[in-house]
C-alpha positions as CSV (number, residue, x, y, z in Angstrom):
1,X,124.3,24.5,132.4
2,X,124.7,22.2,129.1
3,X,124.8,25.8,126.3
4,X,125.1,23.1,123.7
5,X,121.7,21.8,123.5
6,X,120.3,25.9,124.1
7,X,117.8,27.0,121.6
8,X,117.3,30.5,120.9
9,X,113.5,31.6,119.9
10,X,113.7,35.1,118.7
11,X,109.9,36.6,119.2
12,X,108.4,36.9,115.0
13,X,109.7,34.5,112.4
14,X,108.8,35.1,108.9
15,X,109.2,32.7,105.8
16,X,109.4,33.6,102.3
17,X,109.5,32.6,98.8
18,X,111.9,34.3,96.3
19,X,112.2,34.6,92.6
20,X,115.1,32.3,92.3
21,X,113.3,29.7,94.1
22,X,115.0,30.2,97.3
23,X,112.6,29.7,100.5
24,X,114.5,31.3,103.7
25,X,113.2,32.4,107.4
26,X,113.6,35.7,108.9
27,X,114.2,36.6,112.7
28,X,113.4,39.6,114.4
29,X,112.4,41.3,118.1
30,X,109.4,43.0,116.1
31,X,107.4,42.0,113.0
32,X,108.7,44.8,111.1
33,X,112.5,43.9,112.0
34,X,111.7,40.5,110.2
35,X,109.7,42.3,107.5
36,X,112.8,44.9,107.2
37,X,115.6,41.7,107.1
38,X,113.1,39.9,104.3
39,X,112.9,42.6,101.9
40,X,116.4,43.0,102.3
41,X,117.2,39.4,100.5
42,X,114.9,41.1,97.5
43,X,118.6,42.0,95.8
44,X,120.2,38.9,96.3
45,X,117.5,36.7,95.5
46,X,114.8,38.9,93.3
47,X,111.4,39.2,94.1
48,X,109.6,38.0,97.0
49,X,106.8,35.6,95.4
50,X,105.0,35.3,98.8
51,X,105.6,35.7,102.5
52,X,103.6,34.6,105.2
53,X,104.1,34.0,109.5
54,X,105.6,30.9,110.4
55,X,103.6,28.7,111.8
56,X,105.3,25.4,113.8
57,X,106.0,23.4,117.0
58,X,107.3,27.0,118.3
59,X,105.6,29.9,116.6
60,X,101.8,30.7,115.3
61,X,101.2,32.4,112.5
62,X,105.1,34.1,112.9
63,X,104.4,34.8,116.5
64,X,106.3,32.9,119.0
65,X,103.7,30.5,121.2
66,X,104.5,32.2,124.7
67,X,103.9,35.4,123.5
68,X,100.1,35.2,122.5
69,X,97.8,35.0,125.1
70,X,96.0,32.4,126.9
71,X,92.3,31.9,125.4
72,X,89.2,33.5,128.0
73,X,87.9,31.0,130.4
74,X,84.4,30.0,129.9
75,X,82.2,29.1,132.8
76,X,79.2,26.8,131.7
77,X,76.1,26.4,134.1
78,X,73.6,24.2,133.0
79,X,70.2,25.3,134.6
80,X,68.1,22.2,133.1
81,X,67.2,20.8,136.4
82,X,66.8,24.4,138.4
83,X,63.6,25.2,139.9
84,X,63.7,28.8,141.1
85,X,63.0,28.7,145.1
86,X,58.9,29.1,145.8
87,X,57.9,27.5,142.3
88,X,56.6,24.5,140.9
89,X,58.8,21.9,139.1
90,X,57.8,21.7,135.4
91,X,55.7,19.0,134.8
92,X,57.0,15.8,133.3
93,X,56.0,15.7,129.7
94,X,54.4,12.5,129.3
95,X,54.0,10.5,125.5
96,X,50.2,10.1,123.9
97,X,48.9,6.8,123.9
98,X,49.7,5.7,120.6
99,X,47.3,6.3,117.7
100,X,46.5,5.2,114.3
101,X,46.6,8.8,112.7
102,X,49.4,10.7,113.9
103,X,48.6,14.4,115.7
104,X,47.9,17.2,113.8
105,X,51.0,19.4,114.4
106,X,53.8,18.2,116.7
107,X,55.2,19.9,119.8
108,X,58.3,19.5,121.6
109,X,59.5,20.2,124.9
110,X,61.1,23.8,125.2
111,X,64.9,23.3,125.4
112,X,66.9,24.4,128.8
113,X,68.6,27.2,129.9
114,X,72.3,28.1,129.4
115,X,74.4,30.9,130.9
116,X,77.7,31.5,129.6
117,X,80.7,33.6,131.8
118,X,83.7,35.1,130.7
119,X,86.0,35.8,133.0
C-alpha cells in the first residue's frame, strides 16, 4: 500500500477569518473540537471576523460527505390511466365545435392522481 498518496479526512472542518487577515482551517473528531482549536488562534491572530463549515469536494457545510446521510427514497405512482376494478373509464373529454363567441366560463379537465411513498 502506496501511504504517499494517503489522504486523511478528519470528520468537521471549519474555516475562518481572523483580524489580521489570516484565513486558516480547523480539524476535529467533533464540531466543538474544531470550534475549541479555532478560538484558540483568537491570541495569535485577533479576532475571528467570521467562521462558517467548510464546504468542498470532501466536506458539506464542515461535515465530511460520508458522514451525512443518504436522502429518503421517494416512490412515485402515477394513477392517470387507473380505472378502479368494477368502474367505468372516464369519458374522453372531447373539444366543442368551434364557435364565433367563445363559451361563457371555461372548464378544464380535473388533473390526475399522485401518491407519494417514503420509505
Amino acid at each position: 500500500m502506496n501511504n504517499e498518496n494517503m489522504a486523511v479526512y478528519p470528520p468537521y472542518r471549519l474555516v475562518a477569518q481572523f483580524a489580521d487577515g489570516a484565513r486558516l482551517l480547523f480539524d476535529g473528531l467533533t464540531e466543538a473540537q474544531a470550534q475549541q482549536s479555532m478560538e484558540a488562534a483568537q491570541a495569535q491572530h485577533g479576532d475571528i471576523a467570521w467562521y462558517d463549515g467548510v464546504t468542498d469536494l470532501h466536506y458539506e457545510n464542515g461535515k465530511y460527505y460520508k458522514l451525512i446521510p443518504p436522502p429518503q427514497e421517494v416512490t412515485l405512482i402515477d394513477l392517470t390511466e387507473y380505472t378502479a376494478p368494477g368502474t367505468k373509464p372516464p369519458a374522453t373529454i372531447t373539444k366543442p365545435a368551434q364557435t364565433a363567441t367563445p363559451p361563457a366560463k371555461a372548464t378544464r379537465p380535473a388533473g390526475g392522481v399522485f401518491l407519494l411513498f417514503f420509505a
